[in-house]
C-alpha positions in Angstrom: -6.4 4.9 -12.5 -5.0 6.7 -9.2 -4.2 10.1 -9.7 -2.3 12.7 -6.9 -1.3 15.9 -7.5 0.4 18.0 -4.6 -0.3 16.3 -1.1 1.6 17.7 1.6 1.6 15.8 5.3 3.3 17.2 8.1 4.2 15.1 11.2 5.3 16.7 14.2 5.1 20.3 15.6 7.3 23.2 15.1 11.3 22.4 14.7 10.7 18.9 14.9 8.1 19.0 12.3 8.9 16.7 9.5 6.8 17.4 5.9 6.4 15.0 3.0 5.4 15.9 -0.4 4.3 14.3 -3.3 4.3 16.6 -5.8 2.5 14.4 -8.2 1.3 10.6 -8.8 0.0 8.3 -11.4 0.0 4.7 -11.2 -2.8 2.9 -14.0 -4.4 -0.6 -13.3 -1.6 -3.3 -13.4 1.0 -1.3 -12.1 3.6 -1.2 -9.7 5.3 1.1 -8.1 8.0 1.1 -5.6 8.4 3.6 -3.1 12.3 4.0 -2.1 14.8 6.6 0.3 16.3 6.0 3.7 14.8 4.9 6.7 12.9 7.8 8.6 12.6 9.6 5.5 8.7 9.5 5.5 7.9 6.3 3.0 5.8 4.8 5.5 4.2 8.3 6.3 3.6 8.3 2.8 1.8 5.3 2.3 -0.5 6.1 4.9 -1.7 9.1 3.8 -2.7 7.6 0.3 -4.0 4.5 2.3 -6.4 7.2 3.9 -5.1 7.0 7.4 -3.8 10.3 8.0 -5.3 13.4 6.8 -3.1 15.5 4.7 -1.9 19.2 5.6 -2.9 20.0 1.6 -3.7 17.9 -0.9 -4.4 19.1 -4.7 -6.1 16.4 -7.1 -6.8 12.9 -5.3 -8.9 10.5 -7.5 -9.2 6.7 -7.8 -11.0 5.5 -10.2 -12.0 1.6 -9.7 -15.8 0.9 -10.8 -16.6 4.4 -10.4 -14.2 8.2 -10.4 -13.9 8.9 -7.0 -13.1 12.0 -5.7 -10.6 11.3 -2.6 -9.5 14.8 -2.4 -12.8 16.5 -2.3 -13.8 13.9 0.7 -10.7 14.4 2.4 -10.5 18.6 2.0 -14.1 18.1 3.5 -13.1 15.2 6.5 -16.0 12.8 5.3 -14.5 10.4 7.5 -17.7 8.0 6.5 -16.8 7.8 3.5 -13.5 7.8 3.1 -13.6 5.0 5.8 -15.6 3.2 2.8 -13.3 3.7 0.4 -10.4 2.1 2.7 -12.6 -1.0 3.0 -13.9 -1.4 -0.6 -10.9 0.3 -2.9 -8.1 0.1 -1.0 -5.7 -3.3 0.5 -3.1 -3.6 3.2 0.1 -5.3 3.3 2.1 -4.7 6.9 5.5 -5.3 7.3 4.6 -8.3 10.3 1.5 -9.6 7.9 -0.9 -8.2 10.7 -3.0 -10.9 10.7 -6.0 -12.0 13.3 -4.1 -15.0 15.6 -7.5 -16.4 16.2 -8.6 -17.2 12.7 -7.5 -19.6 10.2 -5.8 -18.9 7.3 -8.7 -19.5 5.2 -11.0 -17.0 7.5 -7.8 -14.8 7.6 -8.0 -14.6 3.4 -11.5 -14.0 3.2 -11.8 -11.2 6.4 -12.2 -8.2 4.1 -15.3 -9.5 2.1 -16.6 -10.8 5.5 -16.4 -7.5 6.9 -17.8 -5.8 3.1 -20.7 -8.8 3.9 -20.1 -10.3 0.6 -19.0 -13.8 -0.4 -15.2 -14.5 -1.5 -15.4 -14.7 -5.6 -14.6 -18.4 -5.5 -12.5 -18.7 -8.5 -10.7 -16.0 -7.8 -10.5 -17.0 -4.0 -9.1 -20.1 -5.7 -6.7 -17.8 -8.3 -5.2 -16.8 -5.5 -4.9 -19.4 -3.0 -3.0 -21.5 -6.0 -0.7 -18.6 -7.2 0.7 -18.0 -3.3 0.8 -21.6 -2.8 -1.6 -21.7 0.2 -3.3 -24.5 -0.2 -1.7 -26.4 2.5 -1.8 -24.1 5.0 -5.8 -23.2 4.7 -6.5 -24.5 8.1 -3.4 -23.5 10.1 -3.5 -20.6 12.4 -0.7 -17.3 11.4 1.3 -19.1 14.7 1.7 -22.1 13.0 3.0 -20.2 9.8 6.5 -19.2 9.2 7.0 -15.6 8.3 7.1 -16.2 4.5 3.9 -17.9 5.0 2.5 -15.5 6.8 3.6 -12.6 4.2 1.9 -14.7 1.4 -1.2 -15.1 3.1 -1.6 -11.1 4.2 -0.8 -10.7 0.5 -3.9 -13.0 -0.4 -6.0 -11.1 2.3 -5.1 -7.8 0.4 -6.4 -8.3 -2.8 -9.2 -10.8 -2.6 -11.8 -8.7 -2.4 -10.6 -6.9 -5.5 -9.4 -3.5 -4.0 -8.5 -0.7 -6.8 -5.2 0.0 -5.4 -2.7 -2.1 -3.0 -0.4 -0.9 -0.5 2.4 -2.7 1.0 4.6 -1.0 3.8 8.3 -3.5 3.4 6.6 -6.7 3.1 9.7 -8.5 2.5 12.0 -7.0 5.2 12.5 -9.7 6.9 12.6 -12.3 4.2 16.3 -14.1 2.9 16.8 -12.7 -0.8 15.3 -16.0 -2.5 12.0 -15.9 -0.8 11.8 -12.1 -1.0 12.3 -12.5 -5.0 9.9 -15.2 -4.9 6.9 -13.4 -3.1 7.6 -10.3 -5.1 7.7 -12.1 -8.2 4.5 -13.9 -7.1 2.8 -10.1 -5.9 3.4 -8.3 -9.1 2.2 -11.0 -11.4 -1.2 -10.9 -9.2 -1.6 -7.1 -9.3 -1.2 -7.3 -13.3 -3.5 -10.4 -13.5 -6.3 -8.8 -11.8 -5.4 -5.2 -12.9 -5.1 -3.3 -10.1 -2.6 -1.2 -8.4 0.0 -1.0 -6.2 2.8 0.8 -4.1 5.3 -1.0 -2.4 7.5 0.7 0.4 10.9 -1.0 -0.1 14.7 -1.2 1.1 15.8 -4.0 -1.3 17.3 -1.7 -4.4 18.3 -4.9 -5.8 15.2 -6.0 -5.7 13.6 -3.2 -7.0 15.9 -3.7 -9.7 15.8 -6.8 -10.9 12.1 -6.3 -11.5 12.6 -3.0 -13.0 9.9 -1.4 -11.2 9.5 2.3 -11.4 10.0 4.1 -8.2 8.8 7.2 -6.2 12.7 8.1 -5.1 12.7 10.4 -1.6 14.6 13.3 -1.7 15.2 15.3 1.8 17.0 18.0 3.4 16.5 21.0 5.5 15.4 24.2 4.2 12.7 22.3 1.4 10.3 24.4 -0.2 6.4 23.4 0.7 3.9 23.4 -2.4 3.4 26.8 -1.7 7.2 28.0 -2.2 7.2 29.1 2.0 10.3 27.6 4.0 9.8 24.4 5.8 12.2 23.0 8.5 12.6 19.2 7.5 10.9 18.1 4.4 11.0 15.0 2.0 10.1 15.3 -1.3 9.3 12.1 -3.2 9.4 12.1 -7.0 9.7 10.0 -10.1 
């Protein structure tokens, strides 16, 4: 289960100073969740604070709780960089929007980076699970450049969640996808996250989309003069709610 109550992040200083809220989150393993407003509005911002790579201005309740309860919020009120840097590589997966994978490894050593790096050996049938589900099999040897961009998006997805993170965050991974491929890897994604119970938030333009697989969705809502968690006055703020 991930659980967030009242994080605040503020980018930018004074009247250009932009805050996001999320006034409260739940998500429960097998889930996904879409994360939906107009561009600038602060999705990615968003997605990078629960991802651990920004620390928030305040943040209330923050737990994940994947083999064990942990405490996020606690960790991140007290910068224990260490270990929240442990939780990003154990707990947490990454889907960019350009697949962000390593040019000079295979796709196969491109999959399996994250255990690599956790020094622990790919689960093979789930390595396998995987692999056959994004239809990668093919493409195991090829380097991303030899990859179209599909390709590549199914293989980052693969890299994601191989080593079994609790939660999975993908910033647009289908931007730049035609609709039928986009419908196809989304399709393919969500039956993955529900398979293997975990958890994810998806950053995404494509309402349609979003739609047609009736996801729920963290909606932003911005305008000048927004109330912070504390009721005081901010400039520019997004609020993102259910």
């Amino acid at each position: 289960m991930l659980h967030i109550d009242n994080l605040c992040v503020v980018r930018g200083e004074g009247d250009q100073s932009h805050a996001v809220y999320l006034p409260q989150l739940s998500l429960r393993p097998g889930q996904v969740m879409a994360v939906t407003g107009e561009s600038g509005c602060g999705k990615s911002t968003l997605l990078e604070a629960i991802g651990l790579l920004l620390r928030p201005a305040s943040i209330g309740r923050f737990t994940l709780e994947s083999e064990t309860l942990l405490d996020v919020g606690t960790l991140l009120a007290h910068n224990q960089q260490a270990e929240l840097a442990d939780i990003r590589a154990r707990h947490l997966g990454f889907v960019l929007q350009n697949g962000g994978l390593l040019p000079f490894l295979s796709v196969q050593d491109n999959i399996s980076l994250p255990c690599q790096l956790l020094g622990k050996l790919p689960d093979t049938a789930m390595f396998k699970r995987v692999v056959d589900t994004l239809k990668l099999g093919p493409l195991l040897g090829k380097l991303p450049a030899q990859l179209s961009f599909g390709e590549r998006q199914r293989t980052a997805f693969a890299r994601a969640i191989l080593h079994r993170p609790g939660l999975v965050l993908a910033d647009e991974p289908t931007a730049a996808l035609d609709p039928h491929n986009a419908q196809q890897l989304f399709r393919l994604f969500i039956d993955l996250v529900a398979q293997e119970g975990m958890m994810a938030l998806v950053v995404c333009h494509d309402w349609p989309l979003v739609q047609r697989f009736n996801l729920p969705c963290l909606v932003a809502r911005t305008g000048s003069g927004t109330s912070d968690l504390s009721g005081d006055q901010a400039q520019r703020g997004t609020h993102f709610v259910l």
